[in-house]
LOLO-376307 format. One line per 5 residues: number of its first residue (from 1); for each residue y, z, x of C-alpha. Coordinates in Angstrom, 2 decimals. Layout:
N
NUM) Y:Z:X | ...
This chain:
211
1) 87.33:144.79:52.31 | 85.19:143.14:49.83 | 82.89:145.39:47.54 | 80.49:144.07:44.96 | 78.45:145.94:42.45
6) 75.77:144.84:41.28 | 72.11:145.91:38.49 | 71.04:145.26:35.07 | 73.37:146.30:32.17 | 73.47:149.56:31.50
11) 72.62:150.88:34.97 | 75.76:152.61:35.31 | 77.53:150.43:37.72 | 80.92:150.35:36.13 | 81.46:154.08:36.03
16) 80.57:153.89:39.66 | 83.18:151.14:40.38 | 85.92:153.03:38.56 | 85.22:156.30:40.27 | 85.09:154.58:44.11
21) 88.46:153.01:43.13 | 89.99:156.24:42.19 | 88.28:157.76:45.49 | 89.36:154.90:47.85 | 93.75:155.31:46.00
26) 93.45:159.11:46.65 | 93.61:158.45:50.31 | 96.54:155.56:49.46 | 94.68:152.58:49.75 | 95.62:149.75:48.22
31) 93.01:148.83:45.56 | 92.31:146.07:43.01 | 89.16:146.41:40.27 | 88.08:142.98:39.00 | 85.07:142.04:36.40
36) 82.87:139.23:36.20 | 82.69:137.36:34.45 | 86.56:137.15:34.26 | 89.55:139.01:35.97 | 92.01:135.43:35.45
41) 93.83:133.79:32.12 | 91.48:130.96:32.79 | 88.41:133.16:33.74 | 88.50:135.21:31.01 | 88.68:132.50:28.38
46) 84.96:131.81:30.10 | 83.94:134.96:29.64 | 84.73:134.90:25.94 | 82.48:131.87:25.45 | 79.50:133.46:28.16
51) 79.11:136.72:25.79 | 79.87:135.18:22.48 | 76.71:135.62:20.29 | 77.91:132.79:18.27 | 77.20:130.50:21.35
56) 73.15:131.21:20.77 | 72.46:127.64:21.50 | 73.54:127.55:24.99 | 71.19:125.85:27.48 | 71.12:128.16:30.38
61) 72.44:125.39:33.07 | 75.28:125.57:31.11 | 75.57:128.86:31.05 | 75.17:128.74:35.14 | 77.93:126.58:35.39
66) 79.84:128.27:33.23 | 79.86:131.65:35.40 | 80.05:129.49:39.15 | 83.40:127.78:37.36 | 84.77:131.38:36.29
71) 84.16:132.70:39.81 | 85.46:129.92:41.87 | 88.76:130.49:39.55 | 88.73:134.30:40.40 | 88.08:133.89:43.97
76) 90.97:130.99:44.42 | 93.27:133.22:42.33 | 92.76:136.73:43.13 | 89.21:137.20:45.74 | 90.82:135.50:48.81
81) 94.92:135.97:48.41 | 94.08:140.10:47.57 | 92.17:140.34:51.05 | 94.61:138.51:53.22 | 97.38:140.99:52.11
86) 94.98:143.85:52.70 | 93.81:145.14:49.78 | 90.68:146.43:49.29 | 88.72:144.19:46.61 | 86.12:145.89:44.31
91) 83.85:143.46:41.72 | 82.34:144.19:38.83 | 79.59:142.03:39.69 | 79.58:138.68:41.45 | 77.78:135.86:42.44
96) 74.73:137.70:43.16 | 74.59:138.33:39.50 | 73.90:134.34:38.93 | 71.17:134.18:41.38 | 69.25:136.78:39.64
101) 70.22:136.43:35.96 | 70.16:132.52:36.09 | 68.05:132.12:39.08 | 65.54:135.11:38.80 | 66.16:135.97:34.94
106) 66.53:132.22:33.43 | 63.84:130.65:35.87 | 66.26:128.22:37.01 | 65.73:126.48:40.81 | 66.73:129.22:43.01
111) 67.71:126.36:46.09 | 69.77:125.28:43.42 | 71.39:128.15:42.04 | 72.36:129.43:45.97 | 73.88:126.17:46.48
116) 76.07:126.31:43.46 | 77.12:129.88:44.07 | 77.47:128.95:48.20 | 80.49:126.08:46.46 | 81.59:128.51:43.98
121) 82.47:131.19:46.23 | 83.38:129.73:49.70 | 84.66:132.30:52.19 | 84.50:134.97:49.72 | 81.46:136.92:50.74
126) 81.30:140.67:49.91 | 81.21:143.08:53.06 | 78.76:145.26:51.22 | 76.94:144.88:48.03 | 75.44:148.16:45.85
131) 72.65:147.36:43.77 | 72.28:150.27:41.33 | 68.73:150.09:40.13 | 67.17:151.69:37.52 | 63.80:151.65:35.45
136) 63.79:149.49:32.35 | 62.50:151.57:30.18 | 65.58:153.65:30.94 | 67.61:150.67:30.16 | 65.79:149.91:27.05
141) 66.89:153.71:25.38 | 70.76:152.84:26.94 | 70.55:149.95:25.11 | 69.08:151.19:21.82 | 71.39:154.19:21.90
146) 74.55:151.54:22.41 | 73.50:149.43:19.41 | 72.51:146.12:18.61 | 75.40:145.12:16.80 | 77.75:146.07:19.73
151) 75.71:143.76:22.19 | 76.95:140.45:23.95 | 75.02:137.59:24.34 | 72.92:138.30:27.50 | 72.92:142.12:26.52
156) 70.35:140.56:23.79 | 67.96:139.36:25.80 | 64.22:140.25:26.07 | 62.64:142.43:27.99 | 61.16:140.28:30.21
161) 64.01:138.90:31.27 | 65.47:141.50:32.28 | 62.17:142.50:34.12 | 62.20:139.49:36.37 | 66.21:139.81:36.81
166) 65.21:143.64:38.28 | 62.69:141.95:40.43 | 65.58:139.28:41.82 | 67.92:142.22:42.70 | 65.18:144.18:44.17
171) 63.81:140.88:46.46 | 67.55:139.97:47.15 | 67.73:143.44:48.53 | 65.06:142.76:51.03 | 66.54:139.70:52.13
176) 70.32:140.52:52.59 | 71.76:143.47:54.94 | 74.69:143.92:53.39 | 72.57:145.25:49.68 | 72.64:148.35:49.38
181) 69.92:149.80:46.95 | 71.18:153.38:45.05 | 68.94:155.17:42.43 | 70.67:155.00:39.20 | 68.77:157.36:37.59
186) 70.48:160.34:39.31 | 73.82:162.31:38.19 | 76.69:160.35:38.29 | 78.08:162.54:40.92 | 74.90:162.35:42.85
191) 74.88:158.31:43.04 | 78.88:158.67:43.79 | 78.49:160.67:46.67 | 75.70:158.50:47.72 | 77.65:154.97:47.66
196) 80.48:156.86:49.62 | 78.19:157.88:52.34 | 77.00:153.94:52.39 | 80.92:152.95:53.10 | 81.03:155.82:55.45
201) 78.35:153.85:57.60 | 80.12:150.67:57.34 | 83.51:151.17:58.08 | 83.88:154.68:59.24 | 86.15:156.36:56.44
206) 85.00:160.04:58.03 | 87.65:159.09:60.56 | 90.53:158.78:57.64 | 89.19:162.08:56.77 | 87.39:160.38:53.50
211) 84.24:162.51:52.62
């Protein structure tokens, strides 16, 4: 099974990741946590030149390009062989992230951006997506309390931006059954229990005895 996660930074998704992979190997499944952008030698060497603040010049088709050529890596590499031997598959984001950070966020053509990401990711479509959401003036204080010096490149953007990439996630939710929208701003063990019940619906873990 494929499972994306998905939200602004600072929403909280990657504690939520880390805590349904520790669920799902409790009950011995096979599990494999990968980020995006990244999770290959040749992927992550991407990744180093996405987040780099250095690289402040980058035009953002670029940047789009950069990400789609990461992902097709990951997928070719890891995505695909990892689910034809069984394992379950859990992402630290995916291409859903381009369409509303580049698409969305950057206000490039959103035809265009789906058609890149469609290429990108071929047969590699998640089986269920979480969107955590949460406020941005919530974000703003995670932020500020993490520090500007310890930010990456599109950690720095404005405001706005990342106002129009909340409203991408939050229209891609409407659009695609598979998005699943949780409230971030609840207890960690709150939102947990929350995206289990979600995979409960899906794929029936209450029969494994997962709760």
């Amino acid at each position: 099974m494929f499972i994306t996660f998905e939200g602004l930074d600072f929403c909280g998704k990657s504690t939520q990741v880390e805590k349904i992979k520790e669920k799902l190997e409790s009950y011995g499944k096979r599990v494999i946590l990968i980020r995006e952008p990244g999770g290959t030698q040749i992927s992550e060497k991407v990744r180093e030149i996405l987040l780099d603040k250095k690289n402040s010049e980058m035009h953002i088709e670029a940047e789009l390009l950069l990400f789609s050529a990461s992902r097709a890596q990951l997928v070719r590499e890891k995505i695909i062989p990892l689910l034809k031997k069984g394992y379950f598959v859990i992402s630290d984001r995916f291409h859903d992230s381009s369409i509303a950070y580049q698409g969305y966020g950057r206000g490039i053509n959103l035809d265009s951006v789906k058609a890149i990401q469609s290429f990108a990711i071929g047969e590699a479509v998640p089986d269920i997506t979480f969107f955590i959401d949460l406020p941005l003036d919530e974000i703003q204080k995670r932020r500020e309390k993490f520090g500007v010096v310890n930010l990456d490149r599109i950690e720095l953007s404005e405001n706005n931006f990342y106002n129009n990439v909340r409203n991408g996630y939050i229209e891609m939710s409407k659009m695609e059954e598979r998005f699943k929208v949780i409230d971030g701003s609840e207890s960690i063990d709150e939102t947990h229990k929350k995206i289990i019940n979600k995979l409960n619906e899906l794929i029936n873990f209450e029969k494994e005895n997962i709760k």
